[in-house]
C-alpha positions in Angstrom: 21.1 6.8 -6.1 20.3 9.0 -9.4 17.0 9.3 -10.2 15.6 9.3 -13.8 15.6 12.3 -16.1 12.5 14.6 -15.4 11.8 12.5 -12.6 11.1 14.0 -8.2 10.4 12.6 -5.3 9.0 14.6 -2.8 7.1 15.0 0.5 3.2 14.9 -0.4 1.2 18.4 -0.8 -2.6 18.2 -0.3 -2.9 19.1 -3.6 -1.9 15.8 -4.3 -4.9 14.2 -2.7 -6.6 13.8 -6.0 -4.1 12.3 -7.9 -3.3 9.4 -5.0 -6.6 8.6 -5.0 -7.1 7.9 -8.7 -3.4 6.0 -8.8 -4.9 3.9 -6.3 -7.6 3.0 -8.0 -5.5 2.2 -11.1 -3.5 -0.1 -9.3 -5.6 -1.5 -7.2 -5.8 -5.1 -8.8 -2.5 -6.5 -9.0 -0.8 -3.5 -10.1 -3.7 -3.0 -12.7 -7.0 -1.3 -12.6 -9.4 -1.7 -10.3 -12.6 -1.4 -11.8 -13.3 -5.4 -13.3 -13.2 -6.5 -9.3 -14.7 -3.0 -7.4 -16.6 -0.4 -9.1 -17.0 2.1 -6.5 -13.6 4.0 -6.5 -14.5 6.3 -4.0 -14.7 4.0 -1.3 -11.8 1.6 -2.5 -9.7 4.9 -2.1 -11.3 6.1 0.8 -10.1 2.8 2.7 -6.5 2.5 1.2 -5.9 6.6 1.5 -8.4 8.6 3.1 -5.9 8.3 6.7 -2.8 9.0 4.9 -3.3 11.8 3.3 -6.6 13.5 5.8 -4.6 12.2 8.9 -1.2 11.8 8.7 0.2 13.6 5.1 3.6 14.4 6.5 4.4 10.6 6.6 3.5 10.7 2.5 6.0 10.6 0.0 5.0 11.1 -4.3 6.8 9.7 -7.0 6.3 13.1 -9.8 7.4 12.2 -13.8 7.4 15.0 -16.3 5.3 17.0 -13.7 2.7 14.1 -12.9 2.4 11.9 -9.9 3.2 8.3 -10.9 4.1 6.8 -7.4 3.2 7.5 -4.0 4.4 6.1 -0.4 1.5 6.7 2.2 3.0 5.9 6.2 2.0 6.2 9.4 4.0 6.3 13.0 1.0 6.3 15.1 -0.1 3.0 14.6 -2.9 3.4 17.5 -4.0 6.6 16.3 -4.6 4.7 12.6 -6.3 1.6 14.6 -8.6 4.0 15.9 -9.5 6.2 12.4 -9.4 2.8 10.7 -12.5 1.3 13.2 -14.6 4.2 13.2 -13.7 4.8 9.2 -14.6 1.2 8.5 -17.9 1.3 10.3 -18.6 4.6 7.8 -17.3 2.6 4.3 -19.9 -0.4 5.3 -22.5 1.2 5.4 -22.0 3.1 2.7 -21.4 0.3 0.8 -25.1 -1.5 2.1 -26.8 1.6 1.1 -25.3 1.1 -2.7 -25.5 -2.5 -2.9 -28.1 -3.0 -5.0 -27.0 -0.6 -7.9 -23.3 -2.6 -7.6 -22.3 -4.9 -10.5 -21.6 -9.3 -9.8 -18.0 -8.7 -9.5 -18.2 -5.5 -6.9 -20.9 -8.1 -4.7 -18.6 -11.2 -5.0 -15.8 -8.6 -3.5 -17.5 -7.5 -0.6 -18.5 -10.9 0.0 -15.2 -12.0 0.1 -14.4 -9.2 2.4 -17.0 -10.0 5.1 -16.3 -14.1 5.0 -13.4 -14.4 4.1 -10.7 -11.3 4.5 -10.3 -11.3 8.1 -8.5 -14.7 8.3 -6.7 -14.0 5.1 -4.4 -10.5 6.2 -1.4 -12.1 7.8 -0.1 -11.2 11.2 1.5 -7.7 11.9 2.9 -5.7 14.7 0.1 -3.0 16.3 2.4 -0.5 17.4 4.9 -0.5 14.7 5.2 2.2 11.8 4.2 1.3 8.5 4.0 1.7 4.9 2.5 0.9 1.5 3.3 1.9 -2.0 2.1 2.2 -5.3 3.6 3.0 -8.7 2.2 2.8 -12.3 4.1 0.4 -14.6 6.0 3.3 -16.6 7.5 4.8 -13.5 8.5 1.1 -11.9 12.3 1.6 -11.5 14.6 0.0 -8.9 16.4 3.6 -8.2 13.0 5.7 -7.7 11.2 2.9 -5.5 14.6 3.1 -3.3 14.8 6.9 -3.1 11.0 6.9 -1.9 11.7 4.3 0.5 14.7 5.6 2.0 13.3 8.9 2.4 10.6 7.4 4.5 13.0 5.4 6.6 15.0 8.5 7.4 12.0 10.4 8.5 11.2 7.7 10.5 14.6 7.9 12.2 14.7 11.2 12.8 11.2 11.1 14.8 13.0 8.0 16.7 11.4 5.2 14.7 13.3 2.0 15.5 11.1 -0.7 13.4 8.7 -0.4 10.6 6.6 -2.8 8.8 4.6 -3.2 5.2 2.1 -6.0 4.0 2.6 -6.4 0.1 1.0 -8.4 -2.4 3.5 -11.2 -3.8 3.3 -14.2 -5.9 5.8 -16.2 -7.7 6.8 -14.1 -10.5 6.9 -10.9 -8.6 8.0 -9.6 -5.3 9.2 -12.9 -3.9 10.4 -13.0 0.0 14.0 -13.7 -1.3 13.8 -10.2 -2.4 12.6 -8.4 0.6 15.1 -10.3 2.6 17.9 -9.1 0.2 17.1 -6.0 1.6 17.1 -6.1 5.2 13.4 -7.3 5.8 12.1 -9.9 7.7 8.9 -12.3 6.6 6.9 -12.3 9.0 3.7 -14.4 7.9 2.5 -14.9 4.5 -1.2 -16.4 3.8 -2.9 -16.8 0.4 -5.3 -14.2 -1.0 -8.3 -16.8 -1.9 -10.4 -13.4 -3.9 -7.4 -13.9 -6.9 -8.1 -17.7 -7.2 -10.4 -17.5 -10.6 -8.5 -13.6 -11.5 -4.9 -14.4 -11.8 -2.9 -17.3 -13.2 -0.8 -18.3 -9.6 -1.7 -18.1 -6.6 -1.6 -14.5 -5.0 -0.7 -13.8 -1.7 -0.3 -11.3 1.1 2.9 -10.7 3.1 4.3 -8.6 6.2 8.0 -7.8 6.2 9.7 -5.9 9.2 12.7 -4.1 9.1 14.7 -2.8 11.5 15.9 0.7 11.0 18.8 0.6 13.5 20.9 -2.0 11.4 23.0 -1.1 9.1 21.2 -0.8 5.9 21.7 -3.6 2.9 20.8 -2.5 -0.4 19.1 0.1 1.4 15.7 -0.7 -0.3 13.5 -3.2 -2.0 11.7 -2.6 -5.5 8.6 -2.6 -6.5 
C-alpha cells in the first residue's frame, strides 16, 4: 500500500526513545494529552514504553512525517520475559509514585486511585504467552495506509521469527474503533470490559479490548486502522 508523500516507516533507532516517550504522553488520554488526568509524564511513559524500547527495540516500529516521528508500534515476542520486567518495573513506578504523592494534583490522585481499586478487574482477559502490540499515532498522521504498513511490518517480523498468534488490547468506544472493525480484519474479540476512570471524562462509555489474530491465515485487509 502507498504511503503518503514525505511520509517512512521504519524499524525504531534508540535515538527515538525521546520522541516515543513524549508521543505517548500526548496521546495518552483517548488519543489526546495526557496531562488533565496524570501529571507525571515520566512515569506514565516509563510504564507504557520503558520495556519496548530499553528491552525489546527490535520489535518497534516508527511512523516518521516530514522527518518527525508521528506514530510508533512498540511489540514484544517474549511475553514471559515482559511479565517479568513488567513485575519488578511496576514495584519501581509505585513507589515512585508514593514518594511524589503529595506534590500530585486531584486529578493525578483520583488516577492512581483508580489504578490500585479499580484497574485490576477492569483490563480484559489476554493470552500470557502470546506476542503483542500497541500503537499510537497523533491525529495529523492517522491514515488507513500508514497504520496498515506499520502493522504489517510487525506481523511479518513476527513470522519470520516463527510467530504464529499475536494479540493487542485497544481502547474502543462507539464512535471509534468498534469490534466490527477489528474483525473486518482478521482479529478476534476476545473480552471487552468498560473503563470505569472515563465515566465523568468522556461523553460514552470507554472501554478496553483484546483482539487476537492469527498470523498463519490468510490475511483479510491485511490490517486494522487506527
Amino acid at each position: 500500500m502507498e504511503l503518503p508523500i514525505n511520509t517512512v516507516i521504519r524499524n525504531y533507532q534508540s535515538r527515538d526513545r525521546a520522541a516515543v516517550r513524549r508521543l505517548c504522553c500526548e496521546t495518552g488520554f483517548l488519543g489526546k494529552p495526557i496531562d488533565p488526568v496524570f501529571e507525571d509524564q515520566e512515569l506514565f511513559a516509563d510504564y507504557l514504553t520503558a520495556y519496548y524500547t530499553d528491552v525489546e527495540p527490535e520489535a518497534a516500529f516508527v511512523l516518521e512525517q516530514g522527518g518527525t516521528v508521528k506514530g510508533y508500534l512498540l511489540g514484544s515476542r517474549r511475553p514471559l520475559r515482559h511479565q517479568w520486567y513488567g513485575f519488578f518495573q511496576n514495584l519501581r513506578l509505585f513507589g515512585i509514585g508514593m514518594l511524589r504523592y503529595r506534590r500530585y494534583n486531584q486529578p493525578t490522585r483520583s488516577f492512581i486511585h483508580w489504578i490500585l481499586k479499580n484497574s485490576w478487574r477492569e483490563v480484559p482477559a489476554a493470552p500470557r504467552r502470546t506476542a503483542h502490540f500497541h500503537f499510537n499515532v497523533l491525529p495529523e498522521a492517522q491514515k488507513l495506509a500508514t497504520t496498515q504498513v506499520m502493522t504489517n511490518m510487525y506481523f511479518d517480523f513476527l513470522r519470520a521469527h516463527g510467530e504464529k498468534e499475536v494479540f493487542g488490547q485497544v481502547v474502543t468506544f462507539e464512535s471509534r474503533r468498534g469490534a466490527k472493525l477489528f474483525e473486518r480484519f482478521g482479529f478476534r474479540v476476545v473480552e471487552k470490559r468498560e473503563i470505569t476512570k472515563y465515566r465523568d471524562k468522556h461523553p460514552e462509555p470507554v472501554y478496553l479490548m483484546t483482539v487476537i489474530k492469527n498470523l498463519t491465515l490468510p490475511d483479510s485487509g491485511r490490517s486494522v486502522g487506527r
